[in-house]
C-alpha positions in Angstrom: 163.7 146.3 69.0 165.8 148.4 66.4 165.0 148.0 62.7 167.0 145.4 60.5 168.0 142.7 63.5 169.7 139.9 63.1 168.9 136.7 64.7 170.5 132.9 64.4 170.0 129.8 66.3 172.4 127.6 67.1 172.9 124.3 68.7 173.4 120.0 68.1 171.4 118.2 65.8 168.0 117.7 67.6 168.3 120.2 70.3 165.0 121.8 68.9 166.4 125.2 67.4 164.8 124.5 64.2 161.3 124.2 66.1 162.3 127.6 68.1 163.1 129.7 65.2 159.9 129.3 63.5 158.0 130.0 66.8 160.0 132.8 67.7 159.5 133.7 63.5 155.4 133.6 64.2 155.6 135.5 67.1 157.0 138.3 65.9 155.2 138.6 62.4 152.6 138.5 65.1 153.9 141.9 66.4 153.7 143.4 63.2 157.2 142.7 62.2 158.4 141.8 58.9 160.5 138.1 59.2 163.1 136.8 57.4 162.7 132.9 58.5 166.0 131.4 56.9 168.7 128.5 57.1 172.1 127.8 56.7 173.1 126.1 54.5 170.8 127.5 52.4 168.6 130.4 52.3 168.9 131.5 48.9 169.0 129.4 45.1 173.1 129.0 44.7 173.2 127.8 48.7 169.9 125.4 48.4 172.1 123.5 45.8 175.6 123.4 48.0 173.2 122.9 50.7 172.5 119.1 49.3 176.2 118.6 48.2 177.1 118.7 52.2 173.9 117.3 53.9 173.5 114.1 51.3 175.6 111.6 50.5 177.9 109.5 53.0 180.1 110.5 55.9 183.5 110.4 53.8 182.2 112.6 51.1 184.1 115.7 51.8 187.0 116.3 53.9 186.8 119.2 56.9 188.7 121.6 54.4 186.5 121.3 51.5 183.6 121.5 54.5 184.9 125.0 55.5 185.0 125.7 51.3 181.6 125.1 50.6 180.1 126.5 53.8 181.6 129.7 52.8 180.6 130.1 49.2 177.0 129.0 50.5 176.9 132.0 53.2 178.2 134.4 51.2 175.7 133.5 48.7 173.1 133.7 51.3 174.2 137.1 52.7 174.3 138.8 49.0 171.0 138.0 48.2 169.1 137.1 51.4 170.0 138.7 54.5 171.6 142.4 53.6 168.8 142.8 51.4 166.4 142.3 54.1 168.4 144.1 57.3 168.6 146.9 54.8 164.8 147.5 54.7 164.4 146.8 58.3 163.2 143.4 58.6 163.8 141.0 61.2 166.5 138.1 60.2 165.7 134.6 61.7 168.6 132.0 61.0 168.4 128.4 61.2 172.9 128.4 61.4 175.2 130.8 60.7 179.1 130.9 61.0 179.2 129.7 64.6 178.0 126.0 63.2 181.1 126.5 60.9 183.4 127.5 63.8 182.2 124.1 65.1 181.8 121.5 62.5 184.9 122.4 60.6 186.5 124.6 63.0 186.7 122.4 65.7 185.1 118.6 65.5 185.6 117.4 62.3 189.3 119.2 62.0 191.5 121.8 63.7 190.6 124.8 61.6 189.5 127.3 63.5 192.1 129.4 62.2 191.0 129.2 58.8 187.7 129.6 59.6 188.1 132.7 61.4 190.2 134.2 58.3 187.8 133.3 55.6 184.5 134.6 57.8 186.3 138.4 58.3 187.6 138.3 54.7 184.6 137.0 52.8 181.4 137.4 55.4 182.2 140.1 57.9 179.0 139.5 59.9 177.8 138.6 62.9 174.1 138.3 64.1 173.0 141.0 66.6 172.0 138.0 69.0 172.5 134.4 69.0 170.4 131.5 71.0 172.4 128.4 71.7 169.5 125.6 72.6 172.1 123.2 75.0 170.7 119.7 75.4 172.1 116.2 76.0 173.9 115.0 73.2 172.3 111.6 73.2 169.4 112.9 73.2 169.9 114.9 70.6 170.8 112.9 68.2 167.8 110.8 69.3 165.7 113.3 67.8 167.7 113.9 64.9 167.8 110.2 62.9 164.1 110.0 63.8 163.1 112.4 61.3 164.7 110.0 59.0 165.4 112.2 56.1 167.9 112.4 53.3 169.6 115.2 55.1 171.9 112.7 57.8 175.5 112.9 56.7 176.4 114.9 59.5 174.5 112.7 62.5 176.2 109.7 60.6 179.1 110.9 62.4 177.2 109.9 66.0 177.5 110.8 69.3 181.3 111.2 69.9 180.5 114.3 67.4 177.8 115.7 69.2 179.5 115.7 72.8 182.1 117.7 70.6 180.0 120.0 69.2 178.1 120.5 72.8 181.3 121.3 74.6 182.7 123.7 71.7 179.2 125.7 71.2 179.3 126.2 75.2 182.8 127.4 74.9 182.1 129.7 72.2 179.3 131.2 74.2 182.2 132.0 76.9 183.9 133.4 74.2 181.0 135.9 72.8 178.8 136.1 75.8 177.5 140.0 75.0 176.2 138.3 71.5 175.6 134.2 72.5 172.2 133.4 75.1 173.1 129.6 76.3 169.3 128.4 76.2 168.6 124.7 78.4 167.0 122.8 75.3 166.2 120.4 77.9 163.0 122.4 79.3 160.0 122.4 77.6 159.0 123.6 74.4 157.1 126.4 75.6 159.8 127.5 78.6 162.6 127.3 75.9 160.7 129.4 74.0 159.5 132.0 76.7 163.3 132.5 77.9 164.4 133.1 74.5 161.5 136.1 73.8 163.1 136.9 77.0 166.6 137.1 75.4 166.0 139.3 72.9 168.3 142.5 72.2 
């Protein structure tokens, strides 16, 4: 694998990508790589705090354009301080999200701004990860998993299934869209087959 790589997971809530990007994180380190485990929102101090402005609190809170607003001043956060720094030296970057769960949630399910989207990533992010795994699973089941870790983090599975089947049909369109960059993953195999077709995945 080349020095500084770029990695994000992507998927519904409760397809498991969480779960998949620290295994895939362990096996590496276990290859003598340095890792970068990270998550978006989040992934450095200013994005941990707009991280809780947009997970917490109820569904209504913000509207899709103030959404796209935040989620961008949170990656670009991220990006300054958390991911150039590390591609730069050569480490392996492991991302829990990136911009294609903005392309989605604001860019397609919760309103039609895609456009926008698109415009604020090239002017104000101008990266993409060197591969991306999309874990594709039921949406029902899904979002199963997702309220049963019952934590404070649930605005966005408030929204409920009609959401997810959104979000399931968009991310599989996107990979159509990108297929040299996005590997469509079945979420619905096991834990250790998802994560054995992703090692075989990798760039």
């Amino acid at each position: 694998m080349p020095d500084g790589l770029f990695l994000s997971f992507e998927g519904i809530d409760g397809s498991g990508k969480s779960t998949q990007a620290r295994r895939l994180a362990e096996h590496l380190r276990g290859h003598g790589r340095e890792i970068i485990l990270t998550r978006e929102p989040g992934g450095s101090p200013g994005a941990e705090e707009i991280r809780r402005l947009l997970l917490e609190g109820t569904v209504d809170r913000w509207s899709a354009e103030t959404e796209l607003l935040l989620f961008t001043a949170a990656r670009r956060d991220h990006l300054e301080r958390t991911i150039r720094p590390a591609l730069d030296r050569g480490a392996v970057v492991i991302c829990d999200r990136f911009a294609d769960s903005t392309r989605m949630y604001q860019g397609l399910s919760r309103g039609d701004l895609r456009a926008h989207v698109d415009a604020l990533h090239e002017a104000m992010i101008g990266t993409e990860p060197d591969r991306t795994f999309l874990i594709d699973m039921d949406p029902e089941r899904g979002l199963a998993r997702a309220l049963g870790r019952a934590g404070p983090e649930e605005r966005f599975e408030s929204f409920g299934t009609e959401l997810q089947a959104k979000m399931r049909a968009g991310f599989l369109a996107l990979a159509r869209e990108f297929p040299e960059r996005i590997a469509v993953i079945d979420g619905d195999a096991s834990e250790d087959e998802v994560a054995a077709r992703i090692l075989a995945s990798l760039p």
